[in-house]
Steps between C-alpha positions, in 0.01 A plus 500: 500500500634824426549759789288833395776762453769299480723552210521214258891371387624550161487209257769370450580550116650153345602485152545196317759489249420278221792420226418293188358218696469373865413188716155472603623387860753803522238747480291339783629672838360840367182367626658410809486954525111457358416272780593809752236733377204568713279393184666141477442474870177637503368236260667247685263566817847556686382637876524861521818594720660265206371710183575780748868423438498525100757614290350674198710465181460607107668310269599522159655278227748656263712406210682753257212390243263675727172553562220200381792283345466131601808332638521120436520261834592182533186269503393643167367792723531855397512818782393827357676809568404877619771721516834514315848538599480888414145596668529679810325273707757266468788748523782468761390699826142405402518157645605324803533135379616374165457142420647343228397133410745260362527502075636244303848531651664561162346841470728783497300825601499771271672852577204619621364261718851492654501857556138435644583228735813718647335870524227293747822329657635838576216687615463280793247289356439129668638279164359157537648232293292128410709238368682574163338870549892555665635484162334841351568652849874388483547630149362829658775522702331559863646174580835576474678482849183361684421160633215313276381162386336341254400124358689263644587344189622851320691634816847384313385690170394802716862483648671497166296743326483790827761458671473768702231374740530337756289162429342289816325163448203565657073541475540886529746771567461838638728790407409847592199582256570157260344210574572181306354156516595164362269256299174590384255441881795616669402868424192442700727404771707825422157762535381255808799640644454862349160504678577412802808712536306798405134440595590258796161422679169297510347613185850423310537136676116390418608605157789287441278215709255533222742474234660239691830614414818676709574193720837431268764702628790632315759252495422176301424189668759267290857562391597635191707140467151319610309689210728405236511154662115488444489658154728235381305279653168588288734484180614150575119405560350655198809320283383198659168491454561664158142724317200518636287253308179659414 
């Protein structure tokens, strides 16, 4: 219930950088910030002093196509776009969280959506990372010198190619205003731990309990030796068994 003459927060403005395509499941902890809102809650039939604790939020999905272009997803699903890379509602000091979904992770940015990426970088703007979505930030450059991660399985390409940073093996990493997770889900792990750090309280925690995510913490529970161990594994199974016999 809201408190007559009590001043409502400011959404919290998240854009969604789209590049020339993106994984479905990358995209999925921006409605981790949706789930916040006093209307999600609301329609939920959360208790009161729970929607009382709502974070309101506006976001936006952006690419340097722009406004109603259609970006292609994984899944043969397609995420339509309202603002571009040059419209001020997306412009650097008009945000406060910039989310960038993993691409195919042999896409090189273009000059623009590097300068993009970095201007936000350097205005103080939270820069979240999903997956391969470190690759487009790294070209950027606001990577350089800070500690980051990314899928398990490209960290020693990630290390060759940007040297500069400094590269952890683990679900998420928290540098100043970057934030980078690892594989796909583990960026809902990553804004689990956003939320809480910034909205700590009930309302956040029945959130995530909804969700029923942000019980994975930050370090992995295997080895990077046990991981390779049980990829290897899977190879030597599937060359066993041989195809799939429909």
């Amino acid at each position: 219930m809201d408190t007559p003459g009590r001043s409502q927060p400011k959404p919290t403005r998240i854009a969604v950088l789209l590049l020339a395509s993106a994984q479905l499941l990358d995209v999925s902890p921006i409605d981790l910030f949706s789930m916040l809102t006093h209307e999600y809650l609301t329609a939920c039939r959360l208790p009161g002093p729970l929607v009382a604790g709502a974070i309101p939020s506006e976001i936006i999905y952006v690419s340097e196509a722009g406004s109603s272009s259609i970006v292609e997803c994984t899944a043969s699903a397609g995420l339509r776009v309202n603002a571009s890379i040059s419209d001020t509602i997306a412009a650097p000091g008009q945000t406060d969280i910039l989310l960038i979904p993993g691409p195919d992770p042999s896409t090189i940015p273009g000059e623009l959506v590097k300068a993009f990426i970095k201007a936000h970088a350097e205005k103080g703007t939270i820069v979240m990372t999903v997956c391969t979505g470190v690759f487009p930030a790294a070209y950027a450059g606001v990577l350089e010198g800070k500690r980051a991660t990314g899928p398990r399985a490209l960290l020693s390409d990630l290390k060759t190619k940007f040297p500069g940073t400094k590269w952890e093996d683990k679900r998420w990493v928290h540098d100043g205003n970057i934030w980078c997770s690892a594989g796909i889900t583990n960026g809902l792990d990553m804004v689990a731990a956003y939320v809480r750090e910034n909205w700590p309280g009930p309302t956040a925690e029945a959130v995530l309990a909804m969700a029923d995510v942000g019980e994975r913490g930050e370090q992995y529970g295997s080895s990077k030796a046990g991981e390779n161990a049980w990829w290897l594994w899977q190879i030597l199974r599937a060359w066993i068994s041989g195809p799939r016999k429909s």
